[in-house]
C-alpha positions as a Markdown table, in Angstrom:
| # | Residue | x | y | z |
|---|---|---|---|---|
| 1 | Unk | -3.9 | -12.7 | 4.4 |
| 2 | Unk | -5.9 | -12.9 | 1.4 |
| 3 | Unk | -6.6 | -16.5 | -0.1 |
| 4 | Unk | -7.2 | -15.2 | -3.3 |
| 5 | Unk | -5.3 | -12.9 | -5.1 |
| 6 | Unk | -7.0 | -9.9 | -6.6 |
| 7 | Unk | -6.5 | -8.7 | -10.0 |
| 8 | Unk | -4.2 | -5.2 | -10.2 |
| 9 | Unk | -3.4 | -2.8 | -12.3 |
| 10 | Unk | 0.3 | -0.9 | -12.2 |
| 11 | Unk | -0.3 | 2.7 | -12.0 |
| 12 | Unk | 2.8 | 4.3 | -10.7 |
| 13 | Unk | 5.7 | 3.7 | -8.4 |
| 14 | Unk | 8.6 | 1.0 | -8.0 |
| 15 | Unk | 8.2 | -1.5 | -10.4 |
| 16 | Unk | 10.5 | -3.4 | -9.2 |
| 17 | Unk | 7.8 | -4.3 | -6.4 |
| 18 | Unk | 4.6 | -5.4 | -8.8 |
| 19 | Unk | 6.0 | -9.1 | -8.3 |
| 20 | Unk | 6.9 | -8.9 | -4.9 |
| 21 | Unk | 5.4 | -11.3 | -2.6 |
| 22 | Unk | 3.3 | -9.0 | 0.2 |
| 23 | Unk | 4.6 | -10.6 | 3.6 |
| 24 | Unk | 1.7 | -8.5 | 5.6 |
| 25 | Unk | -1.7 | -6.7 | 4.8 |
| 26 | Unk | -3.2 | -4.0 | 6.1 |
| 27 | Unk | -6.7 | -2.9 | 4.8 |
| 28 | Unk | -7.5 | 1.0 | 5.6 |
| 29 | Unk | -10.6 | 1.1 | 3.6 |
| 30 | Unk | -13.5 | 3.4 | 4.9 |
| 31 | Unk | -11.1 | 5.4 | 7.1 |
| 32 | Unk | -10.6 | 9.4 | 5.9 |
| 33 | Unk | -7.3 | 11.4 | 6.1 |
| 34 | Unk | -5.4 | 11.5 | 8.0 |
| 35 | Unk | -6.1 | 8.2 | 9.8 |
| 36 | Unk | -5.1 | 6.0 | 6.8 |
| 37 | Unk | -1.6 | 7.1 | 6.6 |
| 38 | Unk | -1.4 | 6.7 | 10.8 |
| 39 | Unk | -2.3 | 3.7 | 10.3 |
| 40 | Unk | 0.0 | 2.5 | 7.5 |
| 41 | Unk | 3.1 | 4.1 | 9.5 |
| 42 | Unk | 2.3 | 2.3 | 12.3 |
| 43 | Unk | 2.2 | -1.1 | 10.1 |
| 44 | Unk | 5.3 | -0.5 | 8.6 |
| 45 | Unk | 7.6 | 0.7 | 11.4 |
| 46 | Unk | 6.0 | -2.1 | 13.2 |
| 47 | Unk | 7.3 | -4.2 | 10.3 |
| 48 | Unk | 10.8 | -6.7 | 9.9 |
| 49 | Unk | 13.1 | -4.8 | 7.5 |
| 50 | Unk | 12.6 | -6.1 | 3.9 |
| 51 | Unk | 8.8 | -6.9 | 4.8 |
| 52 | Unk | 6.7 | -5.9 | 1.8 |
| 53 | Unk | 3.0 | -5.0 | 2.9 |
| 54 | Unk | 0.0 | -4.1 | 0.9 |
| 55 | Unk | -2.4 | -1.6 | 2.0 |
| 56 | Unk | -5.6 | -1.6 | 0.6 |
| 57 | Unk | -7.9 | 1.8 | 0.4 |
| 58 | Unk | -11.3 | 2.9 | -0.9 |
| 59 | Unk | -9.9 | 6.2 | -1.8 |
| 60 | Unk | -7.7 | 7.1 | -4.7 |
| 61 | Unk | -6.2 | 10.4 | -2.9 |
| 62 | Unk | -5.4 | 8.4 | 0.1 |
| 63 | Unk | -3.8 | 5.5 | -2.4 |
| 64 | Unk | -1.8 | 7.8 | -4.5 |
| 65 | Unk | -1.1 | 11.0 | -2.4 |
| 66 | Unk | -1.4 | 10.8 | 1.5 |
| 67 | Unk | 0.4 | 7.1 | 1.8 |
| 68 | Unk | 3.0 | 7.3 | -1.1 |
| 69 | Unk | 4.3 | 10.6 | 0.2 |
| 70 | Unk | 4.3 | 9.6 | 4.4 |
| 71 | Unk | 6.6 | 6.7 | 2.4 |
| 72 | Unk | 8.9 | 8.7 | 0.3 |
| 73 | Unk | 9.6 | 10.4 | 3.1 |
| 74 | Unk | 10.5 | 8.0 | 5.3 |
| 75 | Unk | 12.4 | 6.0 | 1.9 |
| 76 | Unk | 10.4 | 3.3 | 1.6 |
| 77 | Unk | 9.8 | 2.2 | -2.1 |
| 78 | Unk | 6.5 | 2.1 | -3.0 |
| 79 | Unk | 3.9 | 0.8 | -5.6 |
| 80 | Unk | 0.5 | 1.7 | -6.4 |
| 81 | Unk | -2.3 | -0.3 | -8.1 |
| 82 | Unk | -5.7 | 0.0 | -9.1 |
| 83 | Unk | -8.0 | -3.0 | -8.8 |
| 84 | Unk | -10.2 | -2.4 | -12.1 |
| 85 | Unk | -13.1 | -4.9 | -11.0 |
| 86 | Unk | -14.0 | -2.9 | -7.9 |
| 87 | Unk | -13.7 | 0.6 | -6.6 |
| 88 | Unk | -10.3 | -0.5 | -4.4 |
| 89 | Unk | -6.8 | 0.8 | -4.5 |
| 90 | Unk | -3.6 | -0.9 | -3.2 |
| 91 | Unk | -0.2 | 0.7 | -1.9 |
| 92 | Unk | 2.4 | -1.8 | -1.7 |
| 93 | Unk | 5.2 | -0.7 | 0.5 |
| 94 | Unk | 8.5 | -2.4 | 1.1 |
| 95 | Unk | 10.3 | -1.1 | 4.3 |
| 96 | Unk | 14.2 | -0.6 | 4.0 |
């Protein structure tokens, strides 16, 4: 887990889940499509039910197209942000 917490932006998604506490994290960063979304599913169906994870990315596609749609269609909610002081992206999933 991070010790500090990182300053995000709200782009799109549940917003009931921008204050949610992340129980899990899951960093992705480097990796190309499709391996970023294997590896978030495997996270989250590994995951307790109500466990809210954050996956963080390098890639904006990966952030706002590949891992929000593998999580729609499995309906888990979903939030994206955008960490404005660095080139990082964060999916915050909460599985149902």
């Amino acid at each position: 887990m991070q010790t500090q917490k990182q300053r995000t932006i709200f782009v799109e998604g549940d917003e009931g889940l921008v204050d949610a506490e992340p129980t899990d994290e899951l960093d992705v960063s480097g990796l190309v499509c499709p391996y970023p979304g294997f590896e978030a599913v495997r996270k989250i169906e590994a995951a307790q039910r109500g466990a809210v994870i954050d996956i963080t990315t390098d890639m904006e596609n990966v952030a706002r197209e590949s891992i929000p749609v593998l999580m729609r269609n499995r309906g888990f909610k979903f939030a994206v942000f955008r960490c404005p002081d660095s080139d990082r992206w964060v999916v915050r999933v909460q599985k149902s």
